[in-house]
N, C-alpha and C positions, 0 to 999 in steps of 0.2 A: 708849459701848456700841454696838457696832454692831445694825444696824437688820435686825429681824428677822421686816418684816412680811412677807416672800417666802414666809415656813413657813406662815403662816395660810389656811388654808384660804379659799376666795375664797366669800363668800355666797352663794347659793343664791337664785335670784330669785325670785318671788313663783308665777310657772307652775311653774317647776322642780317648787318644794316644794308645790304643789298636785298634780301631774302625778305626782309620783313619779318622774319621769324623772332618769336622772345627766345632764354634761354628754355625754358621748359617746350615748347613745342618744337626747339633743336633735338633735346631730349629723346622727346618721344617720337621723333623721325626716325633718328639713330636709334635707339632700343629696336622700334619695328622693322627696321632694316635688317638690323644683327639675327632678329628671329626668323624675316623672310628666308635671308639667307643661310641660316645653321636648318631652320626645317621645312619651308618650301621646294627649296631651291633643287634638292636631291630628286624631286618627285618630278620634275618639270618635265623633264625629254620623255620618261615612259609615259607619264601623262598625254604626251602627244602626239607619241608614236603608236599608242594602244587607244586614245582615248577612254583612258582608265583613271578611275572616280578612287581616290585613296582614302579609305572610310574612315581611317583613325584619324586624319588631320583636323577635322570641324572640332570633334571636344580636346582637340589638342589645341585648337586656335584658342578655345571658349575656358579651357583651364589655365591660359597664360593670360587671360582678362582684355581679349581683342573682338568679343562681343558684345552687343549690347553699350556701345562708346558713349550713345545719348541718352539710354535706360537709369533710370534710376538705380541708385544701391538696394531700395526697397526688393527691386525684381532682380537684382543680379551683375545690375548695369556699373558703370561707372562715373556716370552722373556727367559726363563733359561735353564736348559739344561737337556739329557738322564740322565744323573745320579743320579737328582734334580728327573725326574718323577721315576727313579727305587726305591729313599726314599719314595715316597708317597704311590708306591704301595705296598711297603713292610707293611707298614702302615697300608693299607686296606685289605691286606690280612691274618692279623693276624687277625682283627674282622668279617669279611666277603670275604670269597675269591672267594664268585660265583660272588660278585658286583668285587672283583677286577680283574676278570676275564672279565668279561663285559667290564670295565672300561679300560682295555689294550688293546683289540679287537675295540674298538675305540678310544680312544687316541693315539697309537702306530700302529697299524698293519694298519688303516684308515687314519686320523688324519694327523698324521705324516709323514706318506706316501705320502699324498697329496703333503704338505707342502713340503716336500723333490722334487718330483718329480714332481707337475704339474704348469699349466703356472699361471699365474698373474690372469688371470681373474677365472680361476677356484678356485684356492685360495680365491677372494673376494667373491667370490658365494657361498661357503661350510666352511668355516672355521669358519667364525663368530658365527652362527648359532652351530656349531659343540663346540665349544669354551664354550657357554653358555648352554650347554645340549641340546639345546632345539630340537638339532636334531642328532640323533644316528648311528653312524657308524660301516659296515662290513667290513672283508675280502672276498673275490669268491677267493678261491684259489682250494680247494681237491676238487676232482669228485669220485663218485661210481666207485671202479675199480682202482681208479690213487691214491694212498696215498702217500706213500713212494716215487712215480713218479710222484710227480706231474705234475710236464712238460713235462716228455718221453710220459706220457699217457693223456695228456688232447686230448679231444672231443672235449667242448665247441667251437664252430668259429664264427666268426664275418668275416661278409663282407659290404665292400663298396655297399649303393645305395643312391649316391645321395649326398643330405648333413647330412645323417644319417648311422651308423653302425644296421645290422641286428645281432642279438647274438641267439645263439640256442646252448642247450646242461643243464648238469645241475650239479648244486655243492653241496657239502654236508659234514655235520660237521660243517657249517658256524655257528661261536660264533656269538648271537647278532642277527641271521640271521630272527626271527620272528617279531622283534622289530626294525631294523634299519631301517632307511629313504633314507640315503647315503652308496650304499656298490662300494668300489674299487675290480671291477671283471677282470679275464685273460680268454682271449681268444683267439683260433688261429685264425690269419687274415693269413698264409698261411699254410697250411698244409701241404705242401712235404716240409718245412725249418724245422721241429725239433722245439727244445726250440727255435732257433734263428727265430720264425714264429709266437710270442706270443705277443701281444696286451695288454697293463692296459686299461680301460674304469669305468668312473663312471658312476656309473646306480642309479638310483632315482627309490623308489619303484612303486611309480604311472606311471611309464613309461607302456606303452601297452604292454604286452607279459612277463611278469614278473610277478612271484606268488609265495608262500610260500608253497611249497606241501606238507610239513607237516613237526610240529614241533615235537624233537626226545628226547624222555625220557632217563635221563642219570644215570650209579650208584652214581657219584658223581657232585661236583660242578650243582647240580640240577635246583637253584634259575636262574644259567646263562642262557640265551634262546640259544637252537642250533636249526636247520633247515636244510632240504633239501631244495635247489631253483632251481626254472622252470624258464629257457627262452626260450621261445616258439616264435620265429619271434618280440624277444624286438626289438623296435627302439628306437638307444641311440644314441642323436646328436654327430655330425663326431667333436664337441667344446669338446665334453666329452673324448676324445682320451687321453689319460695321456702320454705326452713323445711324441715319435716318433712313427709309426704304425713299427710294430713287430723288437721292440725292448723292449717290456714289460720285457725280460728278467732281465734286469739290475735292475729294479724296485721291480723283485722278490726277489732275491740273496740280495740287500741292506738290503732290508727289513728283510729277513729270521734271519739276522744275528743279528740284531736293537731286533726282536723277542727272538730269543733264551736269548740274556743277559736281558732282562723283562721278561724271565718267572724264573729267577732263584730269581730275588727279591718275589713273589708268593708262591716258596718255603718257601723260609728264613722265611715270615713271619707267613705261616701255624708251621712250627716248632718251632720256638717261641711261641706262641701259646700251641702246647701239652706241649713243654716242661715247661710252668708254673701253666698249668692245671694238670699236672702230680706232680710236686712240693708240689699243695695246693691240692689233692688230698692224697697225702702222708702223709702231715701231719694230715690232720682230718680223716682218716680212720683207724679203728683201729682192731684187731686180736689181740687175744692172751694177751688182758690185755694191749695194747699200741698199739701205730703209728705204722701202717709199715714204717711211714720214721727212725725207728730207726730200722731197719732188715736189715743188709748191703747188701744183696743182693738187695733191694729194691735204697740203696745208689749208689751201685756199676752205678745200671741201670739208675737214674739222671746223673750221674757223667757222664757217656759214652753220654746221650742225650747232656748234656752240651758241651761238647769238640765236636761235631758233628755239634751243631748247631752253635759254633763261628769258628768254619771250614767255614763251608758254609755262613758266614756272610763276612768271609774273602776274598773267591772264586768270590763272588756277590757282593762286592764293586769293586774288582780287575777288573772283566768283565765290569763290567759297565763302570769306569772310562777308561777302552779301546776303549767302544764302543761310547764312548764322541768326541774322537777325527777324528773317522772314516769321510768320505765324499760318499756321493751317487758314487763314483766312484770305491768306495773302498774294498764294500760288496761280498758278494760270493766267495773267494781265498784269501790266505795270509794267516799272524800270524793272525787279526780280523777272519776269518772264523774256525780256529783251534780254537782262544779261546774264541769265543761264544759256539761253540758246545761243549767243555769238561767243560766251565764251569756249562752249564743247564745239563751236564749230569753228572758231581759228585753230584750236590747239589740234583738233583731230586735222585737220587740215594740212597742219604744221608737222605732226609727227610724221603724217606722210613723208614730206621732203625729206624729213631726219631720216627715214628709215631707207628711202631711193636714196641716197647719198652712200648710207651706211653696206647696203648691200654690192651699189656701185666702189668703195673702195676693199671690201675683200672680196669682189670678182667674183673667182668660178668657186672655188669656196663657199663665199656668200648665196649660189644659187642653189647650191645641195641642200636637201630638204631637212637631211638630220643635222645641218648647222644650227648656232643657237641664234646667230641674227637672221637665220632665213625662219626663224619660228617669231621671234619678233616681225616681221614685214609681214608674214601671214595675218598679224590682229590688224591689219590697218583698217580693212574696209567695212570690219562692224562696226568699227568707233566711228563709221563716219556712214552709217546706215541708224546703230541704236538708238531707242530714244527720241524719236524723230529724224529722218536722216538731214544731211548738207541744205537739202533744198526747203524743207521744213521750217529747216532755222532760220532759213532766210525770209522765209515767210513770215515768221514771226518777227524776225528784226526791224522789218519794213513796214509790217502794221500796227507795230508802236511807235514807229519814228511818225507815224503818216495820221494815226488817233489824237498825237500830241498836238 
């Protein structure tokens, strides 16, 4: 009888079928790993120490085919899927999390955005270029005053003259915002409609009346460029309108939600991170005549970082593989808007403890600023402001439980 173990499916290793991961998305974890670490990795501490923007890494990201993850091959993309880019980021943000912060702020928040939301021809004009680094993308969402609101409070407005939109008003906190070429901004094109009076517009930095007022020094994720932006009487052709004219809302809400399950891979992968730096940390330091990895107190506190961090690996595949199936129609309400936001709000919550554990076991070590885990504890508290901060989410988690 010929031998017919070649049909059998090949076991599933013990991570695999914990992980939920098939072989191919092990694959491409590990691939983007290997790249985080052979070409982020070395950039990381100047990055942080300078907050210095390392210009060659974007078409070096976009020449190794780590843009453009959900883009079609037509534009440049690689045609797969949210959940495909939440592995990679996880990826990058274990060796570097200010590039992988960059790198989500245009890939996802831009990027994809487009792609989701704008016409044919806008797509062939920015995506390509977007796809290959060669050109960098923002979000214009927060204004001075509007955080938490961002749409009950925006200023910004745009009006009709002509065959171009005037935009005036100005945004802030913008990731990427000194550095981008292409940023997807909101503005109100009516102002007595509420959020339902809100506009998307792609705005190109060399547009007239557009400037960078200054870029904004951070406690952490320092490497990543933020910015205040000025428009001042921009004209942004009436072709660059993304969608419908004030109906940007829907663009926003998809998005928001697309955001929150990407920033909870960001976590995962900064916590992974301490938690192995903490690990080999334990075992070569020594007190009292031996390791403190042999001081069960010292055990106790890996042991707790570990079950925390395959928590939140669990939380942040779950999200993501939700937010896979979503449609631009989808976003802002429903089960998707409850479990974006409890998911980036356990894990961001969670990495916290990983990262007070992580600094509490390398001491005074851990509290010096040019360590590589006191650069890691530094990203804690955007991840748990971005995006809508901790209490936002809770907002929302409670008025889907309370709608239902």
């Amino acid at each position: 009888m010929a031998d017919d173990s070649s049909l059998i499916p090949e076991k599933p290793s013990v991570l695999q079928a914990f992980s939920g991961l098939s072989n191919d998305e092990m694959d491409i974890l590990a691939q983007a790993d290997r790249f985080a670490q052979a070409e982020m990795y070395p950039l990381a501490q100047r990055m942080d120490d300078e907050e210095w923007w390392p210009a060659q890494i974007f078409p070096k990201i976009g020449g190794t085919g780590y843009f453009g993850i959900t883009a079609p091959e037509s534009f440049g993309g690689s045609g797969m899927d949210v959940f495909t880019s939440g592995l990679i980021l996880q990826a990058f943000g274990r060796w570097n999390h200010a590039l992988a912060l960059a790198w989500v702020a245009h890939e996802n928040l831009c990027l994809h955005n487009i792609l989701r939301n704008g016409s044919e021809a806008q797509k062939k004009k920015y995506l390509p270029a977007m796809c290959k680094g060669t050109s960098i993308g923002a979000l214009g969402l927060t204004e001075p005053g509007a955080g938490s609101d961002a749409l009950g409070s925006m200023r910004t407005t745009a009006r009709r003259e002509g065959d171009h939109y005037v935009l005036n008003g100005r945004k802030i906190y913008i990731t990427n915002g000194p550095v981008a070429d292409v940023l997807l901004v909101y503005a109100k094109t009516d102002k007595d409609a509420g959020a339902k009076g809100i506009s998307a517009f792609i705005v190109e930095k060399d547009y007239p009346g557009f400037k960078v007022a200054q870029k904004l020094k951070k406690m952490g994720f320092r490497g990543s460029q933020t910015a205040e932006l000025v428009f001042d009487d921009c004209r942004v052709p009436a072709e660059n309108l993304v969608g419908i004219e004030n109906n940007g809302v829907k663009v926003v809400m998809s998005g928001l939600d697309l955001e929150r399950a990407m920033i909870s891979p960001i976590c995962l992968g900064i916590a992974e991170r301490a938690l192995q730096l903490s690990i080999d940390y334990a075992k070569q330091r020594k007190q009292f005549g031996k390791a403190i990895a042999e001081f069960q107190m010292i055990q106790a506190k890996l042991a707790d970082m570990y079950v925390w961090v395959e928590s939140m690996r669990l939380f942040t595949y779950q999200t993501l593989r939700a937010a896979n199936v979503i449609d631009e129609n989808e976003g802002g309400r429903g089960e998707i808007h409850k479990i974006t936001a409890a998911g980036v709000m356990y894990v961001a919550e969670t990495m916290n403890k990983v990262l007070n554990d992580a600094i509490q076991i390398h001491g005074g070590s851990g509290y010096i600023w040019e360590s590589e885990v006191n650069r890691l504890y530094r990203s804690i508290k955007l991840l748990e402001i971005g995006a809508g901060t901790t209490e936002v989410r809770k907002m929302i988690i409670a008025g889907e439980l309370l709608r239902a």
